[in-house]
BADO-650524 format. One record per atom (N, C-alpha, C): y, z, x; residue in one letter. Coordinates in steps of 0.1 Angstrom, whole numbers, plus 5000, padded with zeros to 4 digits. Layout:
YZXa...
//
This chain:
524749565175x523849645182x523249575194x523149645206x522549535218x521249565217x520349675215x519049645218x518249585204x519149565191x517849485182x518849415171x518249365166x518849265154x518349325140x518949415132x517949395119x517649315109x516549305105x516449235100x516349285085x516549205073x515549225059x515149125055x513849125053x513349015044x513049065027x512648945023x512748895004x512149085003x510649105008x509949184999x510849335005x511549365018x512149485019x513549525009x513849405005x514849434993x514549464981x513149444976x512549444965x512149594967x511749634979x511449794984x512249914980x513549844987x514649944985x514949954969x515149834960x515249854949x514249924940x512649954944x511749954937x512250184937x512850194951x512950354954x514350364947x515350264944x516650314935x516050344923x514850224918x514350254900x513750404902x513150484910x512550564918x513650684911x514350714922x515350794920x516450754903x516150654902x516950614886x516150694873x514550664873x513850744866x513550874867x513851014880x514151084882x515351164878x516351064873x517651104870x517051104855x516451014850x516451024834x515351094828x513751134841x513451294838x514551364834x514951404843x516251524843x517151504832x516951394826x518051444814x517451444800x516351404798x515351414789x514351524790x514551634780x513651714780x511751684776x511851584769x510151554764x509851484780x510651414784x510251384799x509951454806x510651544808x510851674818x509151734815x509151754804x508251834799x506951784805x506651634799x505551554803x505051574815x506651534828x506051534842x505851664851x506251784844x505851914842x504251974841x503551874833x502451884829x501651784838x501951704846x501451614852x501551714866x502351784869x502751834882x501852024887x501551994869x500752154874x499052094875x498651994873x497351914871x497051924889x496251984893x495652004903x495351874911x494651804904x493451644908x495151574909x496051604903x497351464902x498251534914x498051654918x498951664928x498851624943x497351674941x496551624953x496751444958x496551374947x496351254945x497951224948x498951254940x500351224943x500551234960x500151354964x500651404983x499751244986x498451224984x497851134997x499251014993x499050994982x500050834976x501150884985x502050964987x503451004993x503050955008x502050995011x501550995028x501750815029x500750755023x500950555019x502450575021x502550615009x504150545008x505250545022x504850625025x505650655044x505250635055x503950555051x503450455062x504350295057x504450275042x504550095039x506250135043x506750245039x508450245040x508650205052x507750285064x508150295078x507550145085x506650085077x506549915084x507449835074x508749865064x509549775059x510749775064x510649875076x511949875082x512149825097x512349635097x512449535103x513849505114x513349475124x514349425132x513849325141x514649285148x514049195162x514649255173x513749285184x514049315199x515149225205x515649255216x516749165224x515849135233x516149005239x515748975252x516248975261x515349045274x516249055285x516948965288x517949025293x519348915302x518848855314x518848705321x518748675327x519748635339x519548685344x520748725357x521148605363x522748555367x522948515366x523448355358x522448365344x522548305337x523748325327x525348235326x525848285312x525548215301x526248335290x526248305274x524548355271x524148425282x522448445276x522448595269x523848675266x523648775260x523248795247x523348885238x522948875226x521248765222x520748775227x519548665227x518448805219x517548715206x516348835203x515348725201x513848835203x513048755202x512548685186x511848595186x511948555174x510548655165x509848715171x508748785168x509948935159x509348915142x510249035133x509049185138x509749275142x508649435142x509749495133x508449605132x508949735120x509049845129x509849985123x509650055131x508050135132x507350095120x505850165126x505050085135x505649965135x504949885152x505949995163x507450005168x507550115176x506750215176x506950295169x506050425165x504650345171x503750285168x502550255174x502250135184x503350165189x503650045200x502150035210x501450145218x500350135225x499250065213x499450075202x498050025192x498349855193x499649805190x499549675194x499849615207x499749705216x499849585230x498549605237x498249695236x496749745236x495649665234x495549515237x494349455235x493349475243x492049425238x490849405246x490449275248x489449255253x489049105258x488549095243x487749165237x486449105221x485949255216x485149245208x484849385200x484549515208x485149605207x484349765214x484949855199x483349935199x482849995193x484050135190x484150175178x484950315178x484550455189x485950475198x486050585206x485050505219x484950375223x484050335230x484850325246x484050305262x484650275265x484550185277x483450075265x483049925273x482949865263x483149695264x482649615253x481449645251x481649565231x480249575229x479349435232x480149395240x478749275245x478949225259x477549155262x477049215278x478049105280x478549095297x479048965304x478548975318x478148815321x477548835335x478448825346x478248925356x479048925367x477748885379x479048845389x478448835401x478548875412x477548945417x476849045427x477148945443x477449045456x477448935463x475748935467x475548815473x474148775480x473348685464x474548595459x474448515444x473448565438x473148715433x472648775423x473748765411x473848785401x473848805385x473648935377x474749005373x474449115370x475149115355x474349125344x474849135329x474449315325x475649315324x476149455321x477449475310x477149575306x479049625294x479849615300x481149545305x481949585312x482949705306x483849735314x484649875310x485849785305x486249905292x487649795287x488749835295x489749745291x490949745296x492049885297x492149925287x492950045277x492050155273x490850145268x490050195263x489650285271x489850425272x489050505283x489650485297x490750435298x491350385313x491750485320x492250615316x492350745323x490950795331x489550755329x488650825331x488250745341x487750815351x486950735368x486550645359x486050545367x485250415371x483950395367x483450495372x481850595368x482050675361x482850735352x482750805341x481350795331x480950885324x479850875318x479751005308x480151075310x480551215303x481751185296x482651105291x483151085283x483551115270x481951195264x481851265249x483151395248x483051465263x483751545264x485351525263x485551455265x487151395268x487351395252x486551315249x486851285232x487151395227x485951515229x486151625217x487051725220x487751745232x488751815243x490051735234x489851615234x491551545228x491651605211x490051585209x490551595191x490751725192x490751835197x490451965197x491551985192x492251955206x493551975210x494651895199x494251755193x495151775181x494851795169x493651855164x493051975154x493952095154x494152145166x494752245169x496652265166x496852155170x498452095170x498452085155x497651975147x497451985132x497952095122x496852195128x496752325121x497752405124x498552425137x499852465134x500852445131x500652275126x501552245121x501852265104x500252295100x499952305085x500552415081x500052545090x500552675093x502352675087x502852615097x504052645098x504652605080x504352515078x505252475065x504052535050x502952555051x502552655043x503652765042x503352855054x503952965052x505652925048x506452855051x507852795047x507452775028x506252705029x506752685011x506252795001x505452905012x504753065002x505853134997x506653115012x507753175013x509053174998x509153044996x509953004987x509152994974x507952994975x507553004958x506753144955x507353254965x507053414956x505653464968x505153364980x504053474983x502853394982x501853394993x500653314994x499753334984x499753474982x498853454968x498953424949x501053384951x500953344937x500553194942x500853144951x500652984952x498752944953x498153024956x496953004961x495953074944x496753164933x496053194924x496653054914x497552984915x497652934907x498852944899x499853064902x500453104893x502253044894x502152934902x503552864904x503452764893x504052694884x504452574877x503852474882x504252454894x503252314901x502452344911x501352284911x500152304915x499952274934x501052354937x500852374951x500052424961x499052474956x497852484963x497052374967x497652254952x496652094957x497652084963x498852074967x499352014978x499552024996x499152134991x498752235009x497552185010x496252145002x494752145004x495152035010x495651944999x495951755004x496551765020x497451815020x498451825032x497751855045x496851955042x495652005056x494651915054x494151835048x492651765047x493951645055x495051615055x495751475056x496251495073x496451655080x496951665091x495651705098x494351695091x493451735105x492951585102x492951545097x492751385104x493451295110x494751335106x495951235118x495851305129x495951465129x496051535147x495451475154x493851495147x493051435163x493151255166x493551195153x493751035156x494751025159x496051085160x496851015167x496451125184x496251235183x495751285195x494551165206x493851085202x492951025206x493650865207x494650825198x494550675202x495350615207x496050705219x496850655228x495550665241x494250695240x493650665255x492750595247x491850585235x491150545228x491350455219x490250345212x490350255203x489650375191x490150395184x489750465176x488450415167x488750335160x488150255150x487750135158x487650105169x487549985176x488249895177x487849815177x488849695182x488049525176x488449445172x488149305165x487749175175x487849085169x486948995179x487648935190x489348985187x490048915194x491049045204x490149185202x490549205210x491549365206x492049335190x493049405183x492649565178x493049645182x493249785176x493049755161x491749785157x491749805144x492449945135x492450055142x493450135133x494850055133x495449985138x496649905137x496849845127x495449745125x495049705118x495349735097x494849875101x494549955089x495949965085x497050035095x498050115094x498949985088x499249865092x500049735091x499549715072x497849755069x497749665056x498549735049x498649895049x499249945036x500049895031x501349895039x502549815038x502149675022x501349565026x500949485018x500349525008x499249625008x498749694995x500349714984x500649804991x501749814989x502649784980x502849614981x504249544981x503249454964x501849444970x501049344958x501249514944x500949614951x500549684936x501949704931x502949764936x504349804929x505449684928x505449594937x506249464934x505749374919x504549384922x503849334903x504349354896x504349494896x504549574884x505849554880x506749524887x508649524886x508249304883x507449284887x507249174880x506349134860x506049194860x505149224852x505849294836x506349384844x506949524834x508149414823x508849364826x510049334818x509449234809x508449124812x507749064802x506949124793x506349204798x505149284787x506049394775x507149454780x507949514774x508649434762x509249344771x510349264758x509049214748x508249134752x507649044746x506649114734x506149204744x505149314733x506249394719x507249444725x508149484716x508949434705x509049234713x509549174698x508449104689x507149104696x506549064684x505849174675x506049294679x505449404671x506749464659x507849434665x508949444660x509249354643x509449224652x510249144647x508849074633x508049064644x506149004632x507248844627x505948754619x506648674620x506448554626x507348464631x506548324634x506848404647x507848494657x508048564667x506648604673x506348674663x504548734669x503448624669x503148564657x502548414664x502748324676x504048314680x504348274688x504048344703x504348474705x504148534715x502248564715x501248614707x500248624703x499348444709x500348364708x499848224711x499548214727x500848244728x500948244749x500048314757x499848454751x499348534756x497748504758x497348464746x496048414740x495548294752x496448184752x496248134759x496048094773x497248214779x497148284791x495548344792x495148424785x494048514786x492348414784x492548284782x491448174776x491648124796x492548114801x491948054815x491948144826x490748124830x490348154843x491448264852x491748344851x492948364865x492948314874x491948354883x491348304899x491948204899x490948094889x491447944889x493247934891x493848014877x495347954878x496048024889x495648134895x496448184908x495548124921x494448014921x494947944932x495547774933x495247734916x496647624916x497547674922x498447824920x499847804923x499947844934x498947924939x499247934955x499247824968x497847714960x497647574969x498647474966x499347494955x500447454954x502347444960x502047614958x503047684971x503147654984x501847664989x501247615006x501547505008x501147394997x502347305002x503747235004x504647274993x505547364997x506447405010x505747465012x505947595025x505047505034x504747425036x504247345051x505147215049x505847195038x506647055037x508047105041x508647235042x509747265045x509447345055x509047345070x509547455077x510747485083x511547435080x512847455086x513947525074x513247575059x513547695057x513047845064x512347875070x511747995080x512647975096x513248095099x513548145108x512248195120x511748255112x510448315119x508848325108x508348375118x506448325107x506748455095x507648565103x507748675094x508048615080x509248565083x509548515071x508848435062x507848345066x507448235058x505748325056x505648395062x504348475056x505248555044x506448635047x506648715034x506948615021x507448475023x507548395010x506348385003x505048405011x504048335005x503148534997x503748605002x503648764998x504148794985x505348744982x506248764972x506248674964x505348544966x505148434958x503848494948x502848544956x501648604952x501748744943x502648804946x502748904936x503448814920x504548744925x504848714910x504048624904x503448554910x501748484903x501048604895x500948684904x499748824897x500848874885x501748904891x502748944875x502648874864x502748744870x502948644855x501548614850x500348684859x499148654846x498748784844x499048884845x498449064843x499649094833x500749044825x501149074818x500949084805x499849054800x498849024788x498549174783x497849244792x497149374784x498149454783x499549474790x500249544786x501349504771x501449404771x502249314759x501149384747x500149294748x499449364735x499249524733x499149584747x499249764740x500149804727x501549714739x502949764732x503449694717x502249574712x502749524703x501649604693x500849674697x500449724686x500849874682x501649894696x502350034692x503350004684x504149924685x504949884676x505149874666x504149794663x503849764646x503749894638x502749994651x502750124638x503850194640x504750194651x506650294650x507450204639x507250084635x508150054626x507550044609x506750104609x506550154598x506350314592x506850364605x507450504601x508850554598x508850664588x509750684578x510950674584x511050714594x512850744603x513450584604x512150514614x512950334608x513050304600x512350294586x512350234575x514250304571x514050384575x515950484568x516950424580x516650404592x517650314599x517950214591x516750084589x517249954589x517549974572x517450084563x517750064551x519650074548x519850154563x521450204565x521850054571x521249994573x522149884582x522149894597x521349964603x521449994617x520649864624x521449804634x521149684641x519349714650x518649564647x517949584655x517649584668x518549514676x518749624688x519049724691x519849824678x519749964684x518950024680x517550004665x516450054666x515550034678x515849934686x514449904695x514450024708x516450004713x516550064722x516450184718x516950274710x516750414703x515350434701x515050394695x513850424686x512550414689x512350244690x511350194694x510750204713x511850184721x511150194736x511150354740x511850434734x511350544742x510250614736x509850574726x508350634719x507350574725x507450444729x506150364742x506250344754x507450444763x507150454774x506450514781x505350634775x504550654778x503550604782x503150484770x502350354770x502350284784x503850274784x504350174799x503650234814x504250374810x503850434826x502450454826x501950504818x500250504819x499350394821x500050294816x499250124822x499550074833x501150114839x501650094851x500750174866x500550284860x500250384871x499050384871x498050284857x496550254860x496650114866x497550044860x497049874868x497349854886x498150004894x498449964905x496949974916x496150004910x494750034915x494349894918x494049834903x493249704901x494249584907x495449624910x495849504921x495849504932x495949614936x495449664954x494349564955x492949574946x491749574948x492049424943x492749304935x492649174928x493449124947x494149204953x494349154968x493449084979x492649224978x491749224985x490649044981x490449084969x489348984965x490148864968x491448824962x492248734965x492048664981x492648704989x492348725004x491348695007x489848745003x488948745009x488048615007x488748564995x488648414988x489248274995x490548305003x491248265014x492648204999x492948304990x493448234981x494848354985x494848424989x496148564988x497048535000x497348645007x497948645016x498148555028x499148525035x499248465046x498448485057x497648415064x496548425073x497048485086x498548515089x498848615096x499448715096x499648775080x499648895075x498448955074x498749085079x497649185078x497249265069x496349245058x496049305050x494549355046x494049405037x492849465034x491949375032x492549245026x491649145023x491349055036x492649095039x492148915055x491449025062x491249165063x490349255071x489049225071x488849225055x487949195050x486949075051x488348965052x487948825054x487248815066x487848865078x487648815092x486248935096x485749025089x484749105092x483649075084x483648875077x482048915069x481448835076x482048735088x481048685097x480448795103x481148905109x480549025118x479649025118x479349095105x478049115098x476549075099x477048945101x475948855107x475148865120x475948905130x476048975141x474549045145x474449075157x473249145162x473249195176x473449305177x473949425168x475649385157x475349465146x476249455135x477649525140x478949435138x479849455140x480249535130x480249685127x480449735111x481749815109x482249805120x483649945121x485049845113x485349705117x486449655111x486649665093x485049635092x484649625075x484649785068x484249875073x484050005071x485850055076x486450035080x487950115081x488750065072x488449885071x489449855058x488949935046x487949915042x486749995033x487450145027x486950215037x487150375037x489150355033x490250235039x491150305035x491950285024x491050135018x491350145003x490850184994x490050244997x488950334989x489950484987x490150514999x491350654999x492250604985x493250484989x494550454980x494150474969x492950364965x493050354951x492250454943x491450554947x491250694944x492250744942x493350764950x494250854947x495350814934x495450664937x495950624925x495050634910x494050614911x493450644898x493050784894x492950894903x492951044900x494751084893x495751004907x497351034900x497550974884x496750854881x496550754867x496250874860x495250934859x494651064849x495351124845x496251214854x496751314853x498151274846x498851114850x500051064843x499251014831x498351054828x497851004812x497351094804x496951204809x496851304801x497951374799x499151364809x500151474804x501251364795x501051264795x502151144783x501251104775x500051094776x499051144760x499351194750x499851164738x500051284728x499151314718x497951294719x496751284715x496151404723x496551434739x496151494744x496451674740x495251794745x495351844739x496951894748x
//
């Protein structure tokens, strides 16, 4: 390809595999009826549909920043052998897609929809006067005269206008999905299987706030801009991706230990269950914080003693991404091990095993028969609750200077670089308040979609 190179790094392989297990457990809905049935009941739940559409909306923001390449560099004329040349800087295609958000800098902070810094600079007047005033930004408002001052109007004229673009766009595929499920008013009384009225509500509360924001942030900083200058919606849009990669990469780290381990000690009991009951115990007696920043300040150096494994910073920021999640895996495997070993204990004292292992049936094929598909319930409901509290173990991580690579963009380093702000006079509050408000969205939606995947694999439930 002449205009880019693609690229994949460690965590976009772990991506693609995370959407084959995706479509793998989709295949074995479909062939399992008590499955079918479960996510049936999960899918007419109002609060979990709603909550599923925002998560879908995430998920095709992190998809569309894991798909990596590198630009070419121009040819330099009469230069040979300078073809095929890229730059060493890795983009996604949601840096194309928001290409004006990152080249778009400013000199230092301006204020959301602003269209001067927020702090004075002194210029000079001729006849060596001194004049400290806002200057006008760069990008910011640059379509509007020089003397502009009415401004308000431009704003509310753009968001109108993609309020309007929004809503016919809501329009359009409403009416496409009434169409197909019998008529606006069985979808709107309730009377479809799945609860598609939360998904049109989600779908319009999700398109009148992108219309007018992406309507506005090709002449506007929307959310402002940071000390250095940066598009903070950019900002926002780049952390998902990492949210992302820490809550569902975990979990595919996490998951195979808590399973096997919870399963053979509830199984097998024994010096097996002492033994695993020991580790766990022990695991759970130190500190986390403490042991996930041994291994991270450990990693760091590491990774500053070898750079000449890294190609580019992409790279050696995603080692230290994918280092951090399997840290968080290898100590959050605890509360799920013990669920599953106490489920255990009570499936193998019911009458159907006891008549297996009385016939001679191996205990591998009670565990796989018998024993894991009675607690995968267990699994998904702890899975689809713990992706919340690692979003949020990120953040604090990061904000500790113990997580993420200091030039990865995430919720936490947002967080990190916006608590000097604060200090500030006037208060710098837009960087801290957008990371804020947008993991506040995620992990709402994840913990309302948690509910609804636990009350319908509940069998307790009514």
């Amino acid at each position: 390809m002449n205009g880019f190179q693609i690229v994949f790094l460690w965590s976009d392989a772990l991506i693609w595999l995370l959407l084959a297990a995706g479509l793998g457990l989709v295949w074995l809905v479909r062939r399992s009826p008590p499955l079918r049935a479960a996510w049936a009941k999960a899918a007419a739940s109002h609060s979990g549909m709603g909550a599923a559409t925002v998560l879908l909306a995430f998920v095709l923001l992190g998809w569309l920043d894991s798909l990596h390449y590198r630009p070419a560099l121009p040819d330099v004329a009469g230069a040979p052998g300078e073809a095929g040349r890229y730059a060493i800087e890795v983009r996604s295609v949601l840096d194309a897609l928001a290409e004006p958000l990152r080249v778009q800098t400013e000199k230092t902070y301006s204020a959301p929809l602003a269209i001067h810094l927020f702090v004075k600079e002194s210029t000079e007047l001729p006849g060596a006067s001194v004049l400290r005033d806002f200057p006008r930004l760069r990008y910011g408002g640059a379509h509007l005269p020089a003397e502009a001052t009415s401004w308000r109007g431009d704003v509310l004229t753009r968001a109108a206008w993609g309020a309007g673009g929004a809503l016919m766009l809501w329009l359009a595929l409403a009416s496409w999905l009434c169409a197909r499920q019998g008529g606006w008013a069985k979808v709107w009384r309730g009377d479809t299987a799945t609860a598609w009225s939360a998904v049109l509500l989600s779908l319009g509360a999700i398109f009148l706030i992108l219309g007018p924001m992406f309507a506005l942030a090709g002449h506007y900083h929307v959310f402002g801009t940071d000390k250095v200058g940066q598009d903070v919606l950019y900002q926002v849009l780049k952390s998902v991706r990492t949210a992302l990669i820490i809550g569902l990469v975990t979990t595919l780290v996490m998951l195979p230990l808590a399973v096997l381990l919870g399963i053979v000690a509830g199984y097998f009991r024994g010096w097996a269950d002492d033994l695993i009951q020991y580790v766990y115990t022990v695991l759970n007696s130190i500190p986390s914080v403490l042991l996930i920043a041994a291994a991270v300040l450990m990693l760091q150096v590491l990774i500053d003693g070898h750079p000449q494994w890294f190609a580019t910073a992409a790279e050696r920021a995603d080692l230290r991404l994918l280092a951090l999640c399997f840290i968080l895996g290898l100590t959050s495997w605890t509360g799920l091990c013990r669920l599953l070993r106490g489920e255990t204990l009570k499936l193998r004292e019911l009458e159907y095993i006891q008549a297996a292992q009385a016939f001679g049936v191996s205990s591998r094929r009670i565990i796989s028969r018998h024993i894991l598909p009675n607690v995968m319930h267990i699994v998904i409901i702890a899975l689809v609750m713990d992706f919340s509290s690692l979003v949020l173990a990120e953040a604090v991580l990061s904000y500790v200077g113990i997580g993420v690579d200091p030039s990865m963009i995430s919720f936490g380093t947002m967080i990190n670089n916006a608590r000097m702000e604060l200090g500030r006079e006037p208060v710098v509050w837009w960087s801290l308040a957008a990371a804020f408000g947008a993991m506040f969205i995620l992990v709402l939606a994840a913990n309302l979609f948690a509910d609804a995947v636990r009350d319908a694999f509940d069998p307790r439930a009514a």
